[in-house]
C-alpha positions in Angstrom: 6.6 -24.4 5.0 7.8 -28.2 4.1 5.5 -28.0 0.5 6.7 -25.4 -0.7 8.7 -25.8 -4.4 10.9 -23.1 -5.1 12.3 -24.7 -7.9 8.7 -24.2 -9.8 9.6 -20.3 -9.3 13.0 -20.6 -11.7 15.3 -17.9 -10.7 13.6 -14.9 -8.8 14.1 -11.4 -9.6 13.6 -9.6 -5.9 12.9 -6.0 -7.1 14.0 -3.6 -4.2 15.2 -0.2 -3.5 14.7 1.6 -6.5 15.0 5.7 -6.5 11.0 6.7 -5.1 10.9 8.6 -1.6 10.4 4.9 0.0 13.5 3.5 -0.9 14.7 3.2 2.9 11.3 1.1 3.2 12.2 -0.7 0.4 15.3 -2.1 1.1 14.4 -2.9 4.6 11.3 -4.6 3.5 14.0 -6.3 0.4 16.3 -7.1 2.7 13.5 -9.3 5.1 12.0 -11.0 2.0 15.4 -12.0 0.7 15.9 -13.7 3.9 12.5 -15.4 3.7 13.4 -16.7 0.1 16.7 -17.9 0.8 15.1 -20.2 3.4 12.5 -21.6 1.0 15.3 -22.3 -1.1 14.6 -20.2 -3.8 16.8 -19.2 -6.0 16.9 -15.5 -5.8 18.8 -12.3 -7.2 18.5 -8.9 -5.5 17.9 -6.1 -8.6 18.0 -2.4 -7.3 15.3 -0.4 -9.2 12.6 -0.7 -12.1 16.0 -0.8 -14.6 18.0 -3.5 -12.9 14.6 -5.5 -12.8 13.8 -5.0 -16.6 16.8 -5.5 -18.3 17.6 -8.9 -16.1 14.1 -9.5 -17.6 14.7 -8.8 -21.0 17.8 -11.0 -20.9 16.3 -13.7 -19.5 18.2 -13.9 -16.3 15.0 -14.2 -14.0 11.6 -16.1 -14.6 9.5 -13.9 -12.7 9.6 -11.1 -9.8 9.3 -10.8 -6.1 8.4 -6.7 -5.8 9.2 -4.9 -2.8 9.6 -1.4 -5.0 7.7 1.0 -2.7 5.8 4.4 -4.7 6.7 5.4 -7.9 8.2 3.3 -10.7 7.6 0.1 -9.0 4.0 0.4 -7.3 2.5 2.2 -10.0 2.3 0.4 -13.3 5.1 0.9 -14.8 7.1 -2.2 -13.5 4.4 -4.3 -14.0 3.8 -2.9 -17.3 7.4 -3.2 -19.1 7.2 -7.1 -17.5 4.0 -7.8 -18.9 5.8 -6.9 -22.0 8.2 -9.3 -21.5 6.0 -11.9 -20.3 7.5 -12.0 -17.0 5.0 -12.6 -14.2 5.2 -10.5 -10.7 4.0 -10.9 -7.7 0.7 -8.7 -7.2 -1.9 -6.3 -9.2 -1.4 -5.7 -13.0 -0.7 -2.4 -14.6 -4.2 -0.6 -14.4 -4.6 -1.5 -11.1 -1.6 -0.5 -9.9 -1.7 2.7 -11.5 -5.2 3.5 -9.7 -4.1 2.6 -5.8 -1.0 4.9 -6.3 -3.0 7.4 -7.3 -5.1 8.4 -4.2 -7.5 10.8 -6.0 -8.2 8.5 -8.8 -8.9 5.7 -6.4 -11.4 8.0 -4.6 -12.9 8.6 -7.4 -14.1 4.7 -8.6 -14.4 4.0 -4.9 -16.9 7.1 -5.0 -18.6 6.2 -8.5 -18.6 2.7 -7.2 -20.8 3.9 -4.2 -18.0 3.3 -1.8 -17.7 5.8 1.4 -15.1 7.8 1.0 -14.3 11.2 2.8 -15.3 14.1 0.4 -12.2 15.9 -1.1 -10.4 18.5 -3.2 -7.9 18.8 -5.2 -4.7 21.7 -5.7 -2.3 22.2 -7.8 -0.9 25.0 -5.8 -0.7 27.2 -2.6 -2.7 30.0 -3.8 -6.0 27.5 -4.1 -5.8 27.1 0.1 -8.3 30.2 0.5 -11.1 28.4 -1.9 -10.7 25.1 -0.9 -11.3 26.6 3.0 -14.6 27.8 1.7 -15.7 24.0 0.8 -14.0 22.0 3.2 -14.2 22.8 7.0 -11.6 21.9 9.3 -9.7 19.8 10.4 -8.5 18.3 6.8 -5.4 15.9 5.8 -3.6 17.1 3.0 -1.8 14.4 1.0 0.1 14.5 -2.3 -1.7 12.0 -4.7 1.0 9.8 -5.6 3.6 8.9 -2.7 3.2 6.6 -0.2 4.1 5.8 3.2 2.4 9.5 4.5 5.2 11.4 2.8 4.6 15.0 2.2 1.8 14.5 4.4 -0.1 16.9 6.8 -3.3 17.4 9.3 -4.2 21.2 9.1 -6.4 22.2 12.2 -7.2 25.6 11.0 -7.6 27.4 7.5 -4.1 29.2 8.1 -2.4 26.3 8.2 -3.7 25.1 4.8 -1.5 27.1 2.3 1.9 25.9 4.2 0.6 22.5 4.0 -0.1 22.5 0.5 3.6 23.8 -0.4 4.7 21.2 1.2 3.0 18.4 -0.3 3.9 20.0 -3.8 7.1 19.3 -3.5 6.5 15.9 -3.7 3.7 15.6 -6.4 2.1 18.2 -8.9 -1.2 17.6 -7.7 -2.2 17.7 -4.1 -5.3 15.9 -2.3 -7.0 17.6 0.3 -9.5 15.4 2.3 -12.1 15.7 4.9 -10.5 14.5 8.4 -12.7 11.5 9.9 -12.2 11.3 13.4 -12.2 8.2 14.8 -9.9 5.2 14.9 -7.8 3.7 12.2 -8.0 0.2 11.0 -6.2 -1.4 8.2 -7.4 -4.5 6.0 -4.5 -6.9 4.8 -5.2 -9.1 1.5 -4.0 -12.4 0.7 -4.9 -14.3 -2.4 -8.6 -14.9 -1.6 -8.5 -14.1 1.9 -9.1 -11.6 4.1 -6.5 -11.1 7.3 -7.6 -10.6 10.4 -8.3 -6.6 11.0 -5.9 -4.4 13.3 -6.3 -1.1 14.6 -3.7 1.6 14.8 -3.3 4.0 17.8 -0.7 6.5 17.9 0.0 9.2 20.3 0.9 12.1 17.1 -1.6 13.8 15.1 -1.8 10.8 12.7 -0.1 7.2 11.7 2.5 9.6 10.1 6.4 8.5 8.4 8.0 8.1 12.1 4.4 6.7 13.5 4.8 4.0 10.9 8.8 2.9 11.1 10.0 4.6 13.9 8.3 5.0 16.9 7.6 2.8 19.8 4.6 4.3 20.9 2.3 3.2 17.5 0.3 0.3 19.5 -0.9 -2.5 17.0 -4.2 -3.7 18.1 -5.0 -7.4 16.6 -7.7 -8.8 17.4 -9.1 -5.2 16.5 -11.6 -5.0 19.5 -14.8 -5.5 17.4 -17.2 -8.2 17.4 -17.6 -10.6 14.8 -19.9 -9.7 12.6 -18.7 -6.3 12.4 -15.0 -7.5 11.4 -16.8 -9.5 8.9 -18.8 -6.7 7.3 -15.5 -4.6 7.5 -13.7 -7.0 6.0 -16.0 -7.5 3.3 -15.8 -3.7 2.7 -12.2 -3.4 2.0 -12.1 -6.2 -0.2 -15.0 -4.7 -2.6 -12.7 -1.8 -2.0 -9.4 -3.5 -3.5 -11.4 -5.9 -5.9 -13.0 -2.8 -7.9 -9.7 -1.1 -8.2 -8.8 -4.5 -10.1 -6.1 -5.4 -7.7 -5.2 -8.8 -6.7 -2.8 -10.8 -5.1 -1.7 -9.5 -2.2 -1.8 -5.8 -0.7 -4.1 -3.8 2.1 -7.1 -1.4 2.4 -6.8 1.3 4.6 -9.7 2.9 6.7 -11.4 4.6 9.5 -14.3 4.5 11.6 -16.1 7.5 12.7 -18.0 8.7 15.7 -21.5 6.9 14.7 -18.8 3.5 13.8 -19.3 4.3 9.9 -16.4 3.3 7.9 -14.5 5.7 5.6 -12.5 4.2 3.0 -8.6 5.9 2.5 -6.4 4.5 0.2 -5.3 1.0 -0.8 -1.6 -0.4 -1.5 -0.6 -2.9 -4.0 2.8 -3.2 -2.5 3.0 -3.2 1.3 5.9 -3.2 3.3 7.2 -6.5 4.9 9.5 -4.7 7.8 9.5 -5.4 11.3 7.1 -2.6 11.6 5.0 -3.6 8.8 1.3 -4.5 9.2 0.8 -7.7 6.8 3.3 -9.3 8.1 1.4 -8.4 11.1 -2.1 -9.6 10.1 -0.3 -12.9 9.0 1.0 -13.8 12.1 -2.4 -13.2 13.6 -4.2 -15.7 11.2 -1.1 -18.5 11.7 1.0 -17.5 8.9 4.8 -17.6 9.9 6.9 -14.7 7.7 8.2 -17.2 5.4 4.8 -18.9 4.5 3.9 -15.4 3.7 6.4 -14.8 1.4 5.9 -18.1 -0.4 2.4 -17.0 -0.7 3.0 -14.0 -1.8 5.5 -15.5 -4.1 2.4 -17.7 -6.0 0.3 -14.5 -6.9 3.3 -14.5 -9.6 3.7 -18.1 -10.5 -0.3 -18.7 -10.1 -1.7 -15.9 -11.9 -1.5 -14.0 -15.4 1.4 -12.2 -16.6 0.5 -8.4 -15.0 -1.8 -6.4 -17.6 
């Protein structure tokens, strides 16, 4: 990446690690971008958390931010939110949209009001709710807390009996619980740069789902790009999971997540305004696949900061 300036950037705040149940993501995903930087020539400072990140903002010892923050604190509006305040631009959505594609049951809900398939849904705030929700939604279902990431607290529940365990479970991670419809069929995932759609890939897993270990663990998850559709289809899925991320209000960078079911209808899951960048990570992935080496990716990644609007 010969053209790239870094010293246009000033120094770079690379916001990492942080205290969320993703911080092992983080700092893995952290420690690859800091390599990437270093050989642009950036000038670059590793900060460990939403605190680090803000007070080096507030003194005025970075001009704008790299985030790698995974989940809650740095995915969801709140980073981007205390630098807007400071007038420190970051790489990525602003502060609503952030807020909304951390928050799976509010993202289902514009996606739905938007006219945007989604798979229909409830919502628990505790065990007890399991027998109800049964009545309404059939099985198999996925039960997810709202606000985490990276399928944490996460679990497929093949008959009603299963349900109530399930939803303890995903309480202890977040006080409200999502319970959705399970679409079977394959997984695909949508990666976003700047204006541009990357090239689609399909997941395929041997477990019950792309779970925690599916996603940064295990050797069987196979990694399908080219997907194995045609064309047009890839085009019109494509165009999908950008409407998707675009009336969310993200921007910049991040990924749309979906399935396709037994007819080949697509069902809309969640979006991410700040993907990983491991080994195992899938926009990295996606890159590669439309001729993007890691490091031009992270430069690119890097203008959504410098080229855009402080985050609001």
């Amino acid at each position: 990446m010969s053209a790239f300036d870094a010293a246009r950037f000033g120094r770079v705040g690379l916001a990492l690690g942080g205290d969320s149940a993703e911080r092992a993501i983080s700092l893995r995903s952290g420690r690859a971008v800091a390599g990437a930087l270093a050989r642009l020539g950036a000038d670059v400072v590793e900060l460990d958390g939403v605190r680090a990140t803000v007070e080096a903002a507030a003194a005025g010892r970075i001009d704008c931010v790299f985030n790698v923050l995974h989940g809650r604190g740095g995915e969801d509006g709140c980073l981007q939110g205390a630098l807007a305040a400071l007038a420190v631009p970051v790489t990525g959505s602003g502060v609503l949209a952030s807020a909304l594609a951390m928050d799976k049951l509010q993202t289902k809900r514009v996606w739905r009001a938007c006219g945007l398939p989604t798979p229909d849904w409830q919502v628990a705030e505790s065990p007890d709710e399991a027998a109800d929700i049964a009545e309404t939604l059939p099985t198999p279902l996925f039960v997810k807390p709202a606000r985490e990431g990276s399928s944490v607290g996460m679990r497929r529940v093949d008959v009603p009996d299963q349900l109530a365990d399930a939803l303890a479970n995903a309480l202890d991670h977040d006080r409200q619980v999502l319970v959705e419809r399970l679409v079977d069929g394959p997984e695909y995932t949508a990666s976003m740069l700047g204006d541009a759609v990357l090239p689609l890939i399909r997941i395929e897993t041997p477990r019950d789902f792309y779970d925690y270990d599916a996603k940064y663990a295990s050797k069987d998850t196979r990694y399908h790009c080219p997907c194995g559709l045609d064309e047009e289809t890839e085009q019109a899925l494509a165009a999908l999971a950008r409407e998707a991320f675009e009336v969310l209000g993200c921007g910049g960078w991040g990924r749309v997540d979906f399935l396709l079911d037994v007819d080949g209808l697509p069902w809309l899951l969640e979006a991410n305004t700040v993907p990983g960048m491991t080994d195992h990570s899938l926009v990295p992935m996606a890159a590669k696949a439309a001729g993007l080496d890691f490091d031009t990716l992270v430069g690119r990644i890097l203008e959504t900061a410098a080229d855009g609007e402080v985050a609001a």
